[in-house]
DRENTORKOL-3810 file (N, C-alpha, C; in nm, 4 decimals):
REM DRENTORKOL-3810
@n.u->0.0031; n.v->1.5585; n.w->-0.6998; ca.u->-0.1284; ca.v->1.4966; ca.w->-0.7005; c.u->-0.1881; c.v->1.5016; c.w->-0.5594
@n.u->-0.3325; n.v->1.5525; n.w->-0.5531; ca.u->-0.3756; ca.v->1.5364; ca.w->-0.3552; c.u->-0.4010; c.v->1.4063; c.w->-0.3666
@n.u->-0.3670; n.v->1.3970; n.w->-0.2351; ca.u->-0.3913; ca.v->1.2676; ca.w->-0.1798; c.u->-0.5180; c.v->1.2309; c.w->-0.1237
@n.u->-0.5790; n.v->1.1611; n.w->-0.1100; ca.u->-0.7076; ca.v->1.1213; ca.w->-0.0541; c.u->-0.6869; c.v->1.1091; c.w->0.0963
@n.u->-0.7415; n.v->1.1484; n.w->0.1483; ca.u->-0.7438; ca.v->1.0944; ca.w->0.3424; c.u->-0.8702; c.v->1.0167; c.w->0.4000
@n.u->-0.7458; n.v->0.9154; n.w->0.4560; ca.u->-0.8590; ca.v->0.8184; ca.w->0.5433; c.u->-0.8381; c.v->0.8128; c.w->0.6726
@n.u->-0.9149; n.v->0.7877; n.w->0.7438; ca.u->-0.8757; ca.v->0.7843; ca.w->0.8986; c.u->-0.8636; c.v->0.5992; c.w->0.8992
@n.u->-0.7902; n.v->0.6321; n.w->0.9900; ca.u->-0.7718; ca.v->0.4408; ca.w->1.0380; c.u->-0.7966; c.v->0.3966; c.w->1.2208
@n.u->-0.8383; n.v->0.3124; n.w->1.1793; ca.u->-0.8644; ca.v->0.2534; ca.w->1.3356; c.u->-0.7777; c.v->0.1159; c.w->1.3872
@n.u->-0.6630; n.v->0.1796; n.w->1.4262; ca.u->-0.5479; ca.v->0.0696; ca.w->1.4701; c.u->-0.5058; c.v->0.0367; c.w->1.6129
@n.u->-0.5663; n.v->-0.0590; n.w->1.6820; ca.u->-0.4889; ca.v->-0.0134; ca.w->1.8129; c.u->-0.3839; c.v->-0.0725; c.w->1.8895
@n.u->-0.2875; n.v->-0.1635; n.w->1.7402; ca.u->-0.1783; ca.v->-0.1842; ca.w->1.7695; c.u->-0.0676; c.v->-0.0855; c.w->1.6801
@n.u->-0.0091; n.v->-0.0486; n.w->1.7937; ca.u->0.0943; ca.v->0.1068; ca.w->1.7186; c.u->0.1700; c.v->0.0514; c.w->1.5762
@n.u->0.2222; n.v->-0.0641; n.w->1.5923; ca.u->0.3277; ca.v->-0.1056; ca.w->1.5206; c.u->0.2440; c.v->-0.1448; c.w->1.3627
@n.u->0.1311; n.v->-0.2098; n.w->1.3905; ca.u->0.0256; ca.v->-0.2201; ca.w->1.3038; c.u->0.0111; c.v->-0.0747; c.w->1.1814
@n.u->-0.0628; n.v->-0.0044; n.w->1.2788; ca.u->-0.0733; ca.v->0.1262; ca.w->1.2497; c.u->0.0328; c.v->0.1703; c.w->1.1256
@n.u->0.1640; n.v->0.1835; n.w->1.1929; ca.u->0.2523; ca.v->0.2293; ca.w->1.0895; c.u->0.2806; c.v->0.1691; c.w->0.9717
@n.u->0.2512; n.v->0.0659; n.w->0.9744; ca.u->0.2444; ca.v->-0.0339; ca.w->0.8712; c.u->0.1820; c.v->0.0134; c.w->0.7650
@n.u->0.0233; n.v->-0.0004; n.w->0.8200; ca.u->-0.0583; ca.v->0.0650; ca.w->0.7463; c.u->-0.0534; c.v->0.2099; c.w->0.6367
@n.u->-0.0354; n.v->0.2615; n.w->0.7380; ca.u->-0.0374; ca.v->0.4075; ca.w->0.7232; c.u->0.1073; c.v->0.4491; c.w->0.6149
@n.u->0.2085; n.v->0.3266; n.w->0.6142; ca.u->0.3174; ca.v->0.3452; ca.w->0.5112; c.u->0.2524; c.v->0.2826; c.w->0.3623
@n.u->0.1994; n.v->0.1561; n.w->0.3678; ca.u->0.1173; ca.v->0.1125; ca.w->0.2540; c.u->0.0001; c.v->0.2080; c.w->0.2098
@n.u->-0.0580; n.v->0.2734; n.w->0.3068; ca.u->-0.1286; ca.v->0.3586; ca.w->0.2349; c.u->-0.1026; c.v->0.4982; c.w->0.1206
@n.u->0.0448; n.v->0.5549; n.w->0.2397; ca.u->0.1213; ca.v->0.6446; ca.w->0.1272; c.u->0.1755; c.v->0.6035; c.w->0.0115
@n.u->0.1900; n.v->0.4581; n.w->0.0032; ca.u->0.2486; ca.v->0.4559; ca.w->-0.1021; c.u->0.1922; c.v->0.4300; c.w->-0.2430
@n.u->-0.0061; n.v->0.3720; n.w->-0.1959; ca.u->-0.0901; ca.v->0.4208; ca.w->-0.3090; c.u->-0.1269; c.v->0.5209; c.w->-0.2987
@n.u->-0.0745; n.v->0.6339; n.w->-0.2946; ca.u->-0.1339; ca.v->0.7509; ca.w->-0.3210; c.u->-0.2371; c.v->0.8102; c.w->-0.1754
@n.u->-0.2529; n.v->0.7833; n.w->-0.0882; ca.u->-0.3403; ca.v->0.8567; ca.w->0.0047; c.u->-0.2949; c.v->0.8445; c.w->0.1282
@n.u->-0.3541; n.v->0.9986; n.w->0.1830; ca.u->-0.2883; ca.v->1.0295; ca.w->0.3060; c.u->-0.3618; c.v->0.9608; c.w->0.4360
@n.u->-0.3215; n.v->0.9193; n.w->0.5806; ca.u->-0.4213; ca.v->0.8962; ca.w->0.6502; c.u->-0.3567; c.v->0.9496; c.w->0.7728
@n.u->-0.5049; n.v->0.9032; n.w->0.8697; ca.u->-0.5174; ca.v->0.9961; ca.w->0.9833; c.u->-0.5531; c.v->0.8957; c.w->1.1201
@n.u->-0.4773; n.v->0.8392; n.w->1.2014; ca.u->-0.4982; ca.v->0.7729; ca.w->1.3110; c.u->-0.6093; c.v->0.8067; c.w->1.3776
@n.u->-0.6800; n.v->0.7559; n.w->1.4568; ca.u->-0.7656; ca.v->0.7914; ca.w->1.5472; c.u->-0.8141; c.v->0.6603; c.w->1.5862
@n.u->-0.7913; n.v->0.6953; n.w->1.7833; ca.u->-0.8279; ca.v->0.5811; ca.w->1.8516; c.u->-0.9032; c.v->0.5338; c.w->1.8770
@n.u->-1.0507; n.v->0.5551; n.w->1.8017; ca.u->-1.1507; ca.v->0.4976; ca.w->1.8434; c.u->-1.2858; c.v->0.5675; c.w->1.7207
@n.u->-1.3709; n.v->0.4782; n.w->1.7494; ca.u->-1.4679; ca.v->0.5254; ca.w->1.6874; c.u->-1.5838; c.v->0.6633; c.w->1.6656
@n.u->-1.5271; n.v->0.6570; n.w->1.8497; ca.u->-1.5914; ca.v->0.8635; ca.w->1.9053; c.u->-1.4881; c.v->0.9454; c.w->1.8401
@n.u->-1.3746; n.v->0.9251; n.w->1.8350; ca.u->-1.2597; ca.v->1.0356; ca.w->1.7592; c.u->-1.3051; c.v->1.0221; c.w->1.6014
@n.u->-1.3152; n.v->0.9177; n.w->1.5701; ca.u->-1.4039; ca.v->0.9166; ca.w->1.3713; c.u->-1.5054; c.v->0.9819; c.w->1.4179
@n.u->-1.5787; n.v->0.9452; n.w->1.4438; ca.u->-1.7061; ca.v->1.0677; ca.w->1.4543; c.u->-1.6871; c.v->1.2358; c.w->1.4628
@n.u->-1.5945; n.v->1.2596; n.w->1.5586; ca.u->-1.5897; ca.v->1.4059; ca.w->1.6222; c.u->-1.4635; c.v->1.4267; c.w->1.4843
@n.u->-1.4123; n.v->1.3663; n.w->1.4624; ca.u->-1.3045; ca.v->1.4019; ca.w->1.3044; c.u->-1.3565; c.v->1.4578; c.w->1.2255
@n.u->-1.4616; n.v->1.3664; n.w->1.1755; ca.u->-1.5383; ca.v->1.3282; ca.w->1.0160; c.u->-1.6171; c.v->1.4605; c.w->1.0293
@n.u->-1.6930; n.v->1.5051; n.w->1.1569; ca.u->-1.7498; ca.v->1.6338; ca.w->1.1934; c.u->-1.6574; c.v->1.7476; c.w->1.1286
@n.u->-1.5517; n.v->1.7970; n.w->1.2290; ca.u->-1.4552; ca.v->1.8734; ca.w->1.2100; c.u->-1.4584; c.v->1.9047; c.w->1.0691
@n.u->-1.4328; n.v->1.7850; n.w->1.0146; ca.u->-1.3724; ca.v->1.7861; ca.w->0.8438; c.u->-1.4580; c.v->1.8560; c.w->0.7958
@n.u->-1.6086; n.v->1.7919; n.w->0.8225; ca.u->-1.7401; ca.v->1.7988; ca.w->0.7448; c.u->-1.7482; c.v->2.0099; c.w->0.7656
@n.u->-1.7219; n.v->2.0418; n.w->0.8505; ca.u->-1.7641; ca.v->2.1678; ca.w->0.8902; c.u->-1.6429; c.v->2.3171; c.w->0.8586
@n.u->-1.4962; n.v->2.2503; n.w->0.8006; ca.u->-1.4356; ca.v->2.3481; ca.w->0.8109; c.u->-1.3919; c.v->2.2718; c.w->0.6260
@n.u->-1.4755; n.v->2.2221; n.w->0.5475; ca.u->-1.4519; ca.v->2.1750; ca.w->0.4342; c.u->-1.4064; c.v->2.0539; c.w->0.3929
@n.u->-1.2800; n.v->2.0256; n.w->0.4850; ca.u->-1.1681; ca.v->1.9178; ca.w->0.4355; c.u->-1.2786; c.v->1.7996; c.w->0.4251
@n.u->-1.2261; n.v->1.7349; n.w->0.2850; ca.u->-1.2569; ca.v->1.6542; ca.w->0.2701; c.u->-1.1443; c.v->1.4753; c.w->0.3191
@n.u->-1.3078; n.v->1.4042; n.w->0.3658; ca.u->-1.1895; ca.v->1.2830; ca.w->0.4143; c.u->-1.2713; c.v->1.1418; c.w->0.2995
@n.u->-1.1558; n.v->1.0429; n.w->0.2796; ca.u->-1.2201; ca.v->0.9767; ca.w->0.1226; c.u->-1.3368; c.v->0.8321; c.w->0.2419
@n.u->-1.2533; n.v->0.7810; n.w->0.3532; ca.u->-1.3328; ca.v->0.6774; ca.w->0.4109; c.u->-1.2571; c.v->0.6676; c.w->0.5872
@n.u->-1.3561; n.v->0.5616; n.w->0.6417; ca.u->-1.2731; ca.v->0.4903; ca.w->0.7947; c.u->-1.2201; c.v->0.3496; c.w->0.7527
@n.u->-1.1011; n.v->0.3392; n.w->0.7576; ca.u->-1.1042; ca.v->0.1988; ca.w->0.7606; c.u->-1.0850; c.v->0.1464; c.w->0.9305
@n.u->-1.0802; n.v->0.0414; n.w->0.9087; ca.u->-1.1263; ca.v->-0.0008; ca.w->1.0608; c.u->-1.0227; c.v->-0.1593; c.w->1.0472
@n.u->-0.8928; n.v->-0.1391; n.w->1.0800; ca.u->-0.7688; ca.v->-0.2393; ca.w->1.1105; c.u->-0.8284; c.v->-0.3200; c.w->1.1873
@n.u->-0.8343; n.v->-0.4756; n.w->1.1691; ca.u->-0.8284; ca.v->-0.5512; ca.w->1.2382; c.u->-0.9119; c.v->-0.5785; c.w->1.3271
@n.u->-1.0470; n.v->-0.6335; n.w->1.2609; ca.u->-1.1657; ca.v->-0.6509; ca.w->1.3051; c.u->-1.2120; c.v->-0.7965; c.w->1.3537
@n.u->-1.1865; n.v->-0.8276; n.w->1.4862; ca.u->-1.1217; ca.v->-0.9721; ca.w->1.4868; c.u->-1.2964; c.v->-1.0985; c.w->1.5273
@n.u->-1.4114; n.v->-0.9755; n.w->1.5211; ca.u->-1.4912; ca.v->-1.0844; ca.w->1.5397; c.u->-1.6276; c.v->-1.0395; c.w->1.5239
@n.u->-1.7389; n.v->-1.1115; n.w->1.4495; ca.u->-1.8527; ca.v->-1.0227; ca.w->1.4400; c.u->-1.8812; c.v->-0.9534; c.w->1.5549
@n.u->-1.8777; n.v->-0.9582; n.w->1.6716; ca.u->-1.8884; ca.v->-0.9200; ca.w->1.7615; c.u->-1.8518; c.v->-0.7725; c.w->1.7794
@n.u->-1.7338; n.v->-0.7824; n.w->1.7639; ca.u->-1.6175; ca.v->-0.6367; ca.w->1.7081; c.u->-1.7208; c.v->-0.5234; c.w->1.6454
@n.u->-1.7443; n.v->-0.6342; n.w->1.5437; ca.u->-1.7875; ca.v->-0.5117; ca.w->1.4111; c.u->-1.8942; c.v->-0.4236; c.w->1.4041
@n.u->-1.9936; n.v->-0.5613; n.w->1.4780; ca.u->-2.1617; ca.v->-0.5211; ca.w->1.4850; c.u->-2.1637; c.v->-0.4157; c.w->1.5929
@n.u->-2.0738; n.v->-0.4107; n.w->1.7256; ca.u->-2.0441; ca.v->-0.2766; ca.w->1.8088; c.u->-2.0202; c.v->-0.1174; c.w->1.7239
@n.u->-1.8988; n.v->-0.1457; n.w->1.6971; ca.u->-1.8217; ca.v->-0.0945; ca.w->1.5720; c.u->-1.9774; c.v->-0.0007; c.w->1.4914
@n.u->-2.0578; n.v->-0.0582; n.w->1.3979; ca.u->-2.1261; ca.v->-0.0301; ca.w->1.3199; c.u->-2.2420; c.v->0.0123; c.w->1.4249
@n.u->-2.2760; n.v->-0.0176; n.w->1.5035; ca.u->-2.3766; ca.v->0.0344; ca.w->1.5662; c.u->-2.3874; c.v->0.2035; c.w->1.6568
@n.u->-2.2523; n.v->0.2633; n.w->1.6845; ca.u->-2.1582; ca.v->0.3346; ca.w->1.6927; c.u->-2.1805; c.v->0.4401; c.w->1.5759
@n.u->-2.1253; n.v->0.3660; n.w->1.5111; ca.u->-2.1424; ca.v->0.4602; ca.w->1.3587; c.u->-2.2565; c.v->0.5394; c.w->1.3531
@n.u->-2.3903; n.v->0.4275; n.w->1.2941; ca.u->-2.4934; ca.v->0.4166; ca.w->1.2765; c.u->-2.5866; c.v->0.5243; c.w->1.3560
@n.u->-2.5279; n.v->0.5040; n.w->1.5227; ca.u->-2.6056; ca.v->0.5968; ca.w->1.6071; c.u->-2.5555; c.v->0.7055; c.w->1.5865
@n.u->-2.4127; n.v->0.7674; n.w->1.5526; ca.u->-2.3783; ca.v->0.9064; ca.w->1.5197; c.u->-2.4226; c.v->0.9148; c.w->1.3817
@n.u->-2.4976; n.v->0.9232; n.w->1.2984; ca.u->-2.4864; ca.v->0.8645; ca.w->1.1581; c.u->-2.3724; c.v->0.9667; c.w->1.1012
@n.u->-2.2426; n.v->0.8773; n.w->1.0841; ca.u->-2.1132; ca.v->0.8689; ca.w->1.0556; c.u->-2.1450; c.v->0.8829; c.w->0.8859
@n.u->-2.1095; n.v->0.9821; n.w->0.8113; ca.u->-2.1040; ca.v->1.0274; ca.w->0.6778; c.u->-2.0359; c.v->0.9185; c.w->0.5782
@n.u->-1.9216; n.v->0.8697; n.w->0.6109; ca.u->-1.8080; ca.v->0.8336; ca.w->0.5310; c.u->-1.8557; c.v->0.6917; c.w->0.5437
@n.u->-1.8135; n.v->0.6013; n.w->0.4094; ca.u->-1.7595; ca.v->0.4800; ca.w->0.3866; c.u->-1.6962; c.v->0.4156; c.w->0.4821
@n.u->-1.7176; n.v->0.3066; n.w->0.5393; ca.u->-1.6587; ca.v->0.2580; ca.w->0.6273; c.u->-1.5839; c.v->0.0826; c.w->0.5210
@n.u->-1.4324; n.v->0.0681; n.w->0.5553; ca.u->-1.3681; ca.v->-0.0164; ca.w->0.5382; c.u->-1.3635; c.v->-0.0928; c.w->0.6492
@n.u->-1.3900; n.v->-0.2124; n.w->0.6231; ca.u->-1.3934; ca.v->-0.3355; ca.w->0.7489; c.u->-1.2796; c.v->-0.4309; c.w->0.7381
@n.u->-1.1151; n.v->-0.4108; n.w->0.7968; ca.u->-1.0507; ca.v->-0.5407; ca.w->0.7244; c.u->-1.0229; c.v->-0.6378; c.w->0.8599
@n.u->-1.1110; n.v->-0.7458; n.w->0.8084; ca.u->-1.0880; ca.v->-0.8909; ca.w->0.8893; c.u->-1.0088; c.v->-0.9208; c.w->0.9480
@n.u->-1.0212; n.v->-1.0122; n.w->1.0403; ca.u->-0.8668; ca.v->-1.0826; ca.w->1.0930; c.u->-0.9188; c.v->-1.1934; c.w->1.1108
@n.u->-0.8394; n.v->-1.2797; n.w->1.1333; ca.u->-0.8678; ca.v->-1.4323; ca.w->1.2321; c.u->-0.9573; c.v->-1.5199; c.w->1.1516
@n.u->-1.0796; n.v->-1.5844; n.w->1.2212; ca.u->-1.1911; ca.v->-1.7030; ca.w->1.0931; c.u->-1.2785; c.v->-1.5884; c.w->1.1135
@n.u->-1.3328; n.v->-1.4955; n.w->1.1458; ca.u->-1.4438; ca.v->-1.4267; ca.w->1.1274; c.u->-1.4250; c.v->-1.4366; c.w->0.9428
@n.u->-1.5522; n.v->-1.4554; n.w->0.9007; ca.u->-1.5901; ca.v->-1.4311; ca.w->0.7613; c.u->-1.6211; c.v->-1.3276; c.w->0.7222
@n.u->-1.6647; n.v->-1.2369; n.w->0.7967; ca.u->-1.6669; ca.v->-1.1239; ca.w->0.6959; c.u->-1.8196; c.v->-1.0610; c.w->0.7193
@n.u->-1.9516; n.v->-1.1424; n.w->0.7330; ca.u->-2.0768; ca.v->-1.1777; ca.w->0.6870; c.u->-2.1167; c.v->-1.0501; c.w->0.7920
@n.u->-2.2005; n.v->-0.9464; n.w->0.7267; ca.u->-2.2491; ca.v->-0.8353; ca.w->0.8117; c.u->-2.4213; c.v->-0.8136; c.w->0.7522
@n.u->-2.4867; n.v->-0.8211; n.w->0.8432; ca.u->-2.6220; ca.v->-0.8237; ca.w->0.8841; c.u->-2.6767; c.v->-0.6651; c.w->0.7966
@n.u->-2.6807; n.v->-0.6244; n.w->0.6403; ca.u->-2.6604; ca.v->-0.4927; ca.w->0.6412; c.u->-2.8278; c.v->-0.4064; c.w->0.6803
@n.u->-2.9062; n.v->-0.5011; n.w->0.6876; ca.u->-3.0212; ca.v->-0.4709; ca.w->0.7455; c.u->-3.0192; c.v->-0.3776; c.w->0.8640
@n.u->-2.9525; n.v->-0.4032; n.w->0.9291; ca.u->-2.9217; ca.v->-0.3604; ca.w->1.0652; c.u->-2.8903; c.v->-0.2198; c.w->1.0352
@n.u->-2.7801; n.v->-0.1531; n.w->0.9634; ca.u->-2.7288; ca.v->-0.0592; ca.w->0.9308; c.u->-2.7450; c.v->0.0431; c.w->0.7446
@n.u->-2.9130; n.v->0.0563; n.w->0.7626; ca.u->-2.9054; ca.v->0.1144; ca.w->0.6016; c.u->-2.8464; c.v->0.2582; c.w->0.5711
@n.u->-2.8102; n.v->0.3184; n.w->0.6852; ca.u->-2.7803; ca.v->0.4482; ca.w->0.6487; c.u->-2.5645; c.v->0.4209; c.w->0.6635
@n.u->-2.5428; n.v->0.3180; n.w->0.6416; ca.u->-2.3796; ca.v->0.3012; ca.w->0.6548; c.u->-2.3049; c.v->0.2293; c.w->0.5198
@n.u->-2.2221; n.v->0.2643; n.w->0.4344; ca.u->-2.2022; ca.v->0.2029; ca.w->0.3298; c.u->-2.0720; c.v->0.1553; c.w->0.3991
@n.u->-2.0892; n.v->-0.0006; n.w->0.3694; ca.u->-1.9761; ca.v->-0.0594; ca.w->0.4435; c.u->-1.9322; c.v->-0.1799; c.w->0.3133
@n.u->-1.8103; n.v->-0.1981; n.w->0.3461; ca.u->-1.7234; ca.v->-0.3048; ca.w->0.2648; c.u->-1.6421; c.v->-0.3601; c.w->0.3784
@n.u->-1.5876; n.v->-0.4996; n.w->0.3145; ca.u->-1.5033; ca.v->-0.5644; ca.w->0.4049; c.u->-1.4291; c.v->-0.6417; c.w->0.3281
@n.u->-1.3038; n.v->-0.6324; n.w->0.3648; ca.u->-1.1753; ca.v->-0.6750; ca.w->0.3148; c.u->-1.1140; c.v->-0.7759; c.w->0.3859
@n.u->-1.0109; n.v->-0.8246; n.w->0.3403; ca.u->-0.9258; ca.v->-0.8917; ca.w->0.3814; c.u->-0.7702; c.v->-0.7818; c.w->0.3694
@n.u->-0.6902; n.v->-0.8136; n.w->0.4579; ca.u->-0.5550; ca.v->-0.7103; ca.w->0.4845; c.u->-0.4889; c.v->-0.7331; c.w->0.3823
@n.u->-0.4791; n.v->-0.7802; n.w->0.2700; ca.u->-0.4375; ca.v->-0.8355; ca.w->0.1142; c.u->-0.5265; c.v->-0.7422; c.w->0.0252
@n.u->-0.6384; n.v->-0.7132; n.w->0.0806; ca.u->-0.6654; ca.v->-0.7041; ca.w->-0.0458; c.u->-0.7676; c.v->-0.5400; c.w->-0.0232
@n.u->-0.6965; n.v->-0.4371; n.w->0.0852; ca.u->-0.7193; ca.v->-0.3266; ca.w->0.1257; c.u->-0.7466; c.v->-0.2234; c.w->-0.0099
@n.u->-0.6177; n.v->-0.2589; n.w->-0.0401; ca.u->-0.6721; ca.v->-0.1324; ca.w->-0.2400; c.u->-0.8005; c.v->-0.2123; c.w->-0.2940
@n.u->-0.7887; n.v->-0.2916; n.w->-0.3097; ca.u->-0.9179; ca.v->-0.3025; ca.w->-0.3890; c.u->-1.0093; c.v->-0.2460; c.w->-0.3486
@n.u->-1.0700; n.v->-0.2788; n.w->-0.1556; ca.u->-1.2238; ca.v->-0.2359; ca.w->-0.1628; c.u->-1.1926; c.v->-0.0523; c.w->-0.1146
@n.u->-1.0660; n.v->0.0094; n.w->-0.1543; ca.u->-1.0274; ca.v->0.1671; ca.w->-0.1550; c.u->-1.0685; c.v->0.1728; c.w->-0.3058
@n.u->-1.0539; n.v->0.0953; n.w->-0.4024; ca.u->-1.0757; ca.v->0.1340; ca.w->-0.5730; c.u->-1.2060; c.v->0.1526; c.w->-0.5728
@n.u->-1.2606; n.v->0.0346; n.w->-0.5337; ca.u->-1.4067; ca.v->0.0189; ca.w->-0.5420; c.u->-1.5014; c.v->0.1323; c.w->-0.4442
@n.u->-1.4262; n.v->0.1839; n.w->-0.3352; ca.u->-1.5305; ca.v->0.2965; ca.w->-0.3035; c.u->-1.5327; c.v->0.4220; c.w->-0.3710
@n.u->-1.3412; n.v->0.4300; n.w->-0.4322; ca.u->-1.3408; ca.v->0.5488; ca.w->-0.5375; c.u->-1.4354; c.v->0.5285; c.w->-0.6590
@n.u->-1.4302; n.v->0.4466; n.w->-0.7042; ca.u->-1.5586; ca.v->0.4168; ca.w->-0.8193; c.u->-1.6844; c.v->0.4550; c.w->-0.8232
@n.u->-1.7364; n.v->0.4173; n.w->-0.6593; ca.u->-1.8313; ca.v->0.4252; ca.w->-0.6386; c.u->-1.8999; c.v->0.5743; c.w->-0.6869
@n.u->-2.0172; n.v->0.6372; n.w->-0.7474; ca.u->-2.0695; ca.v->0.7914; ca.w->-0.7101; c.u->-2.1264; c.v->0.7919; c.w->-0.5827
@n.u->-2.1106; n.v->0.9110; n.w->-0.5706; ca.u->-2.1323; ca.v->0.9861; ca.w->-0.4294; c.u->-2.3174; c.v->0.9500; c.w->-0.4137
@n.u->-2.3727; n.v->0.9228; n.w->-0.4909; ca.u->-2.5399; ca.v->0.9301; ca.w->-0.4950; c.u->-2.5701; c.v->0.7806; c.w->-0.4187
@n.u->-2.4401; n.v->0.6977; n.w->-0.4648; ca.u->-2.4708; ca.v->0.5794; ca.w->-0.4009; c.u->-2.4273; c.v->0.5154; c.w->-0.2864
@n.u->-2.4907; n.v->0.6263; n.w->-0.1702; ca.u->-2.4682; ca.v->0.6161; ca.w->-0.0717; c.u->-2.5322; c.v->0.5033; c.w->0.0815
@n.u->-2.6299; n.v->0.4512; n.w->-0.0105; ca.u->-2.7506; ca.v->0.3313; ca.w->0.0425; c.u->-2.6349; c.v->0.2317; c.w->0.0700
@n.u->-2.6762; n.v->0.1756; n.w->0.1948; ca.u->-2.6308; ca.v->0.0539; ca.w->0.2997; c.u->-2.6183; c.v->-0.0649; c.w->0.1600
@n.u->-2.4861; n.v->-0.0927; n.w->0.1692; ca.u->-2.4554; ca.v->-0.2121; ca.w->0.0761; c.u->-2.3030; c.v->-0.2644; c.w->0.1215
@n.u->-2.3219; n.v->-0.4202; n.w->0.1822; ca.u->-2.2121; ca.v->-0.5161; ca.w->0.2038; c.u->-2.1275; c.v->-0.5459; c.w->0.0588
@n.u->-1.9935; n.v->-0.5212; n.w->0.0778; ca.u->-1.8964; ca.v->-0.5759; ca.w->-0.0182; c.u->-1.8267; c.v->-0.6282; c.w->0.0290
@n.u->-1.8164; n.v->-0.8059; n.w->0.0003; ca.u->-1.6950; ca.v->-0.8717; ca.w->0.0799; c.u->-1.5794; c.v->-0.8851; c.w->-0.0544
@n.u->-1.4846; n.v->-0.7970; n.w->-0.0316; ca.u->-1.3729; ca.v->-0.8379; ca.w->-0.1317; c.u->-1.2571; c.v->-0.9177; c.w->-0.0501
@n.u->-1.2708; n.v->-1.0093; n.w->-0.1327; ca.u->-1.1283; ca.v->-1.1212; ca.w->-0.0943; c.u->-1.0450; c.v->-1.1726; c.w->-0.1677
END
């Protein structure tokens, strides 16, 4: 069966592997990268020599502060892919999607990572318009 590939944004190593083992074990492959300029210059690459990649998730997003950087980043490269947001700490979650209509973003909790991965597989490709999903 192919696997789906996601890039992840971890920048604790030990984290990372974590991840990246729970991810193989639903079914999809992923791809480290340290920062948000490496998702960009990736998602390019991919975009231009075919490979397809399924989303970014983005490990451990510890404060609106974080995120709204994070997304603004995106936004200014306009970054193709689904972006996964998973929380940490009391940040709630709550993203301004006004700010960002050309970014389809979701946000998770670290529990509950497959779900908002089901829900972007669900998603069609047409529905690509700026829309917040807080799954918890």
């Amino acid at each position: 069966m192919h696997r789906k590939k996601i890039m992840v944004i971890e920048a604790d190593y030990e984290r990372g592997k974590q991840v990246h083992f729970l991810l193989r074990l639903t079914n999809y492959e992923s791809r480290c990268v340290a920062d948000v300029i490496e998702a960009v210059n990736w998602a390019r690459l991919c975009d231009q020599s075919g490979e397809e990649s399924f989303c970014l998730l983005v490990n451990s997003v510890r404060s609106e502060e974080e995120c709204l950087e994070i997304l603004q980043l995106l936004t200014k490269h306009s970054f193709p892919l689904p972006v996964v947001l998973v929380r940490r700490d009391k940040w709630d979650g709550s993203i301004p999607t006004a700010r960002f209509p050309t970014l389809r973003i979701l946000s998770c909790l670290p529990a509950t990572i497959n779900a908002a991965l089901s829900a972007i597989d669900q998603c069609q490709p047409r529905h690509r318009s700026a829309s917040l999903q807080v799954i918890a």
